[in-house]
C-alpha positions as CSV (number, residue, x, y, z in Angstrom):
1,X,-3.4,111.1,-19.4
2,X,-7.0,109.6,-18.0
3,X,-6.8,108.1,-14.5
4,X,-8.8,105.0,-14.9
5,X,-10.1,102.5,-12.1
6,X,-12.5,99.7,-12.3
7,X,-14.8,100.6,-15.3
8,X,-14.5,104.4,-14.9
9,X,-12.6,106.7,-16.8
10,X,-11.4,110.4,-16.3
11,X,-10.3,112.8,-18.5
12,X,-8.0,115.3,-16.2
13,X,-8.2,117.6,-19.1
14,X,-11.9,117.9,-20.2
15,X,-12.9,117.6,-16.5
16,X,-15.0,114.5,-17.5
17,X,-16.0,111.3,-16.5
18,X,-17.1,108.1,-18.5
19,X,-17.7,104.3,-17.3
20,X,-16.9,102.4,-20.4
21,X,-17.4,104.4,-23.0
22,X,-20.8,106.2,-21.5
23,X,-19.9,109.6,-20.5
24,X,-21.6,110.0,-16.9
25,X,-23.3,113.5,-16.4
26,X,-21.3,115.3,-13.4
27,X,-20.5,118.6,-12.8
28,X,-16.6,120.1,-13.3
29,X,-16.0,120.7,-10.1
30,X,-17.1,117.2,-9.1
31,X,-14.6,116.0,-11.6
32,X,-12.2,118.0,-10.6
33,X,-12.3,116.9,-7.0
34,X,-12.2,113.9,-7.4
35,X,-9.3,113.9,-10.2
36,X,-7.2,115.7,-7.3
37,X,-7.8,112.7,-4.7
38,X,-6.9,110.7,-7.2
39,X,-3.8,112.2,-8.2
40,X,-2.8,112.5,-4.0
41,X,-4.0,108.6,-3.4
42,X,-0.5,108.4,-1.6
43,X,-2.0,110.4,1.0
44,X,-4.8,111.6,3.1
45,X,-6.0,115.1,1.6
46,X,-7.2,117.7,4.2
47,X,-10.5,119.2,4.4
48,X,-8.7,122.3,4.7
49,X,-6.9,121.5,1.6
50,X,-9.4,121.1,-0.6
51,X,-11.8,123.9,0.8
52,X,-8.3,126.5,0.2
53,X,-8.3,124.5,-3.3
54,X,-12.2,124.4,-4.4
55,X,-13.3,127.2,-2.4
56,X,-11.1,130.1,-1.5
57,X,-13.8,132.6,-1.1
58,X,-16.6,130.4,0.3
59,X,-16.2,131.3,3.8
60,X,-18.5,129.7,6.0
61,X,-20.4,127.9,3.0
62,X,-17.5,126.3,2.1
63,X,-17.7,122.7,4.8
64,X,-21.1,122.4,3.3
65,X,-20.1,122.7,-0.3
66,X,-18.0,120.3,0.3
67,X,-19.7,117.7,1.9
68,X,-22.3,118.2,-1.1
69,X,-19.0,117.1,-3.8
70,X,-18.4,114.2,-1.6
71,X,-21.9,113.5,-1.8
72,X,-22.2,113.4,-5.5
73,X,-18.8,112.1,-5.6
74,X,-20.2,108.8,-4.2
75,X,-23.2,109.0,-6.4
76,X,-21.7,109.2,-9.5
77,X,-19.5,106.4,-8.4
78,X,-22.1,104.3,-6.3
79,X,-19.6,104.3,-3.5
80,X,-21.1,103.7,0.3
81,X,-19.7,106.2,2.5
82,X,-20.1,103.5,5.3
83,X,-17.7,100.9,3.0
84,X,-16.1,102.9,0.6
85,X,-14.3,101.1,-2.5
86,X,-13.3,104.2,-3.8
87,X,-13.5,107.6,-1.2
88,X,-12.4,107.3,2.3
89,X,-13.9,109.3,5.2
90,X,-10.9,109.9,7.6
91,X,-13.0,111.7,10.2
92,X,-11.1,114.9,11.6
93,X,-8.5,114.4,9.2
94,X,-10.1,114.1,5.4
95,X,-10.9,111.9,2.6
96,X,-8.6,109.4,0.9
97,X,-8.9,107.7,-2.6
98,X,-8.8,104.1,-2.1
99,X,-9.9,102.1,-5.4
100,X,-7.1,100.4,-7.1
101,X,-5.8,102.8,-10.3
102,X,-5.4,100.9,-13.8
103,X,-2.2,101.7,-15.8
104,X,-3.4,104.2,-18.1
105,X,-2.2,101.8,-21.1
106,X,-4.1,99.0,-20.4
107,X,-7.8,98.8,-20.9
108,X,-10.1,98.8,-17.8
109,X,-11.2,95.0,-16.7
110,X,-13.8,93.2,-19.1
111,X,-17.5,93.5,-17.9
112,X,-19.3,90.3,-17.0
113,X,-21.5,89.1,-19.3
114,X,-24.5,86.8,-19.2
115,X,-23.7,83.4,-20.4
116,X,-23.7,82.3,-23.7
117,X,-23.1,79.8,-25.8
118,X,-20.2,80.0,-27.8
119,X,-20.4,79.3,-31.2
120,X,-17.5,77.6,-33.0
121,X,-16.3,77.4,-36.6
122,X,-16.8,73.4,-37.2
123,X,-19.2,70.8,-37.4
124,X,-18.2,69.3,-33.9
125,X,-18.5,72.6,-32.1
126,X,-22.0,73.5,-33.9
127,X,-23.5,70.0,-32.7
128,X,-22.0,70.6,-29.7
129,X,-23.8,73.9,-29.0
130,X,-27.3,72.5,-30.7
131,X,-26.6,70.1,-28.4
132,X,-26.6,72.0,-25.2
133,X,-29.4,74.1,-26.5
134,X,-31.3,70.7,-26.8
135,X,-30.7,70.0,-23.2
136,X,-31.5,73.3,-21.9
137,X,-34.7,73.2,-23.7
138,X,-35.8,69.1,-22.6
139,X,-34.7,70.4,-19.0
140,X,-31.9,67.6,-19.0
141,X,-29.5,70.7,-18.2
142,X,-30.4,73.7,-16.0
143,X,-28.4,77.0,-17.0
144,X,-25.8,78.9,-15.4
145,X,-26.8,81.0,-11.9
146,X,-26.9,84.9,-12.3
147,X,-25.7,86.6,-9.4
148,X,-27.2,89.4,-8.2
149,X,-25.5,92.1,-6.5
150,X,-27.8,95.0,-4.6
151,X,-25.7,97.7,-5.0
152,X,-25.7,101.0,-2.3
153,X,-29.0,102.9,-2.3
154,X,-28.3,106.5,-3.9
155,X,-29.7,109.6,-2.1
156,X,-31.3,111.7,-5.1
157,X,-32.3,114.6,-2.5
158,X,-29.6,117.3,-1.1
159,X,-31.2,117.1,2.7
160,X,-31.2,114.2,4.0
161,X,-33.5,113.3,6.5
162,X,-32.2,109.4,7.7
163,X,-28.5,109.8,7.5
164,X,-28.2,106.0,7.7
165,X,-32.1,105.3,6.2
166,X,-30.5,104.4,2.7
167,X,-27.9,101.9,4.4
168,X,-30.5,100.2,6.3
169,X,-32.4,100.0,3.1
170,X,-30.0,98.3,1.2
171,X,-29.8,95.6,3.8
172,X,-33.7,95.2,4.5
173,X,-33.6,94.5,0.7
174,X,-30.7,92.3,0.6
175,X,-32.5,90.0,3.2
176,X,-35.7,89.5,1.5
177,X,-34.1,89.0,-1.8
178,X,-32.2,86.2,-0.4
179,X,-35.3,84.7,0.7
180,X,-37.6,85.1,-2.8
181,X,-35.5,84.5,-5.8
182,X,-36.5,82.2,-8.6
183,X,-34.0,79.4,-9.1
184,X,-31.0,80.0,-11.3
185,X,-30.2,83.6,-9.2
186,X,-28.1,84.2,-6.0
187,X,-27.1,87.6,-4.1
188,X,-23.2,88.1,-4.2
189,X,-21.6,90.6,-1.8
190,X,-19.1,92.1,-4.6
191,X,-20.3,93.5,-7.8
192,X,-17.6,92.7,-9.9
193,X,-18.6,88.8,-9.9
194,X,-21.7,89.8,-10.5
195,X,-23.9,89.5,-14.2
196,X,-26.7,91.0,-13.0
197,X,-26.9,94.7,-10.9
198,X,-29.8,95.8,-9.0
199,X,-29.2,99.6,-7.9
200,X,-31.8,101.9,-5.5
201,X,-32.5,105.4,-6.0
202,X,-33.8,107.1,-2.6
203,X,-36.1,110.2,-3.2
204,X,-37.6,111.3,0.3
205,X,-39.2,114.3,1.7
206,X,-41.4,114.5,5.5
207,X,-44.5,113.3,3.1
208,X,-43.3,110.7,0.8
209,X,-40.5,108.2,0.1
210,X,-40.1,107.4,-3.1
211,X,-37.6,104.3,-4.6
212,X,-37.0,103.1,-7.8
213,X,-35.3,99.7,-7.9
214,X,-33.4,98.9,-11.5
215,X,-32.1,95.7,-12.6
216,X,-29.2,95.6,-14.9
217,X,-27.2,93.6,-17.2
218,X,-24.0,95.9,-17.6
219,X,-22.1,93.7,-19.5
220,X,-24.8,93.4,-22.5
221,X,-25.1,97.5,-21.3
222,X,-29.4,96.5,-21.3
223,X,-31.8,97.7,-18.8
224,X,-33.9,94.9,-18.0
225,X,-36.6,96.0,-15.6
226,X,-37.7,98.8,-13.3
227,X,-40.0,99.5,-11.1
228,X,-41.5,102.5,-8.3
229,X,-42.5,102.3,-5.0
230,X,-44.0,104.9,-2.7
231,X,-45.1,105.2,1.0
232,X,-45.6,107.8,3.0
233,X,-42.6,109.2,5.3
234,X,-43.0,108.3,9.2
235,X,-40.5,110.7,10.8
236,X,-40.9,108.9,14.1
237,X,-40.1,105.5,13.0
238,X,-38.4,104.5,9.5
239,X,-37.6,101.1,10.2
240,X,-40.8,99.9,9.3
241,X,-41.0,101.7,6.0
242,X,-37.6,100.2,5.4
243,X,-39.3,97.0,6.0
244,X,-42.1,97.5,3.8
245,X,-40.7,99.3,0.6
246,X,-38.0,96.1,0.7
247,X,-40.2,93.6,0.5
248,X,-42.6,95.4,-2.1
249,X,-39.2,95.5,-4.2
250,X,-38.2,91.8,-3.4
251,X,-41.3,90.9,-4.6
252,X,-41.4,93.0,-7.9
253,X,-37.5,91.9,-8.7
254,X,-38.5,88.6,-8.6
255,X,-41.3,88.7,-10.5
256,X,-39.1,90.5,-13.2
257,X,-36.6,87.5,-12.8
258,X,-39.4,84.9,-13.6
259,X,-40.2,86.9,-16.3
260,X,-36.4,87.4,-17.5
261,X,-35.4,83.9,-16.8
């Protein structure tokens, strides 16, 4: 039977793993990890547990084989280790599946969509909508906000070199998005009352950072706009660099917007 949360799928079986109907490129074992949290949500698993389970003959390699899975784990899932909606650190003690677990009869939650009219069989309902579409043009009516969400920045390197630089990121960019959108957009704080999905990609080395901010309407499943930005690394002081690559992508998401809107 699949083990189904939010709009992710698994297939215990085939070791695979789909959000809607989009099959998500992850390795077995990845799957397979995180099919046995999933199974053992009742309970805190053991480190221990899972390196005996994954990793019998790993010896020493094996803590850092696992903290890779856990890595990708969150990845693949866009879970923020610092507040997890679907893997739980327990530290000294393991990792616990937290995300609420969808009957495997019922179908996952609808997407949000963008607004649209909807059209109706009837003269009444047509005249209604031309209508509308009237107003929105003559500016009598303004249309429905998007909301944003910024979702956690994603680590695309193995070694890390800021444990907490994507975190502090994802917050240098919420704060100058709040302060630059067109009108018609806001930021929410949970992505699942959100039309609109803006996700960060961290590549970094000691020479270069690299980010790649996308802007997404998952419930029409289109890719709206993307852009790169790159700065050098200062491995004495990141903050500023945080600073500077969010406002560069502030600045280029709402200029997308105005051209989207």
């Amino acid at each position: 039977m699949s083990l189904r949360f939010d709009h992710f799928r698994l297939d215990p079986t085939a070791l695979q793993i789909f959000r809607e109907d989009v099959q998500l490129d992850a390795p077995p074992q990845v799957v397979e990890v995180l099919c046995h949290l999933i199974q053992n949500a009742d309970r805190v698993v053991p480190r221990q547990e899972l390196l005996d389970r994954f990793w019998p003959r790993a010896g020493t390699g094996g803590d850092a084989a696992l903290n890779t899975c856990i890595r990708r784990i969150r990845t693949l899932l866009e879970d923020d280790a610092d507040a997890p909606r679907y893997i739980q650190t327990r530290p000294r003690a393991g990792y616990r599946f937290v995300g609420a677990l969808i009957d495997g009869m019922q179908p996952p939650p609808p997407a949000r969509r963008l607004f649209r009219p909807v059209l109706a069989i009837g003269l009444t309902a047509a005249l209604a909508v031309g209508g509308a579409a009237w107003a929105w043009a003559s500016g009598l009516l303004s249309r429905p906000e998007q909301r944003i969400a910024i979702e956690p920045a994603q680590g695309l390197c193995e070694y890390v070199l800021f444990p907490h630089f994507n975190t502090g990121l994802r917050e240098s960019l919420l704060a100058q998005v709040s302060h630059s959108l067109p009108a018609g957009y806001s930021v929410v704080s949970d992505s699942q009352h959100a039309e609109l999905h803006a996700r960060v990609s961290v590549r970094q080395t000691a020479q270069q950072t690299v980010v790649v901010l996308t802007l997404l309407d998952e419930g029409e499943g289109r890719l709206l706009w993307s852009g790169e930005f790159s700065e050098a690394t200062d491995m004495e002081n990141y903050v500023p660099l945080q600073r500077s690559l969010a406002k560069r992508m502030a600045e280029g998401l709402a200029q997308a917007l105005d051209r989207h809107s």
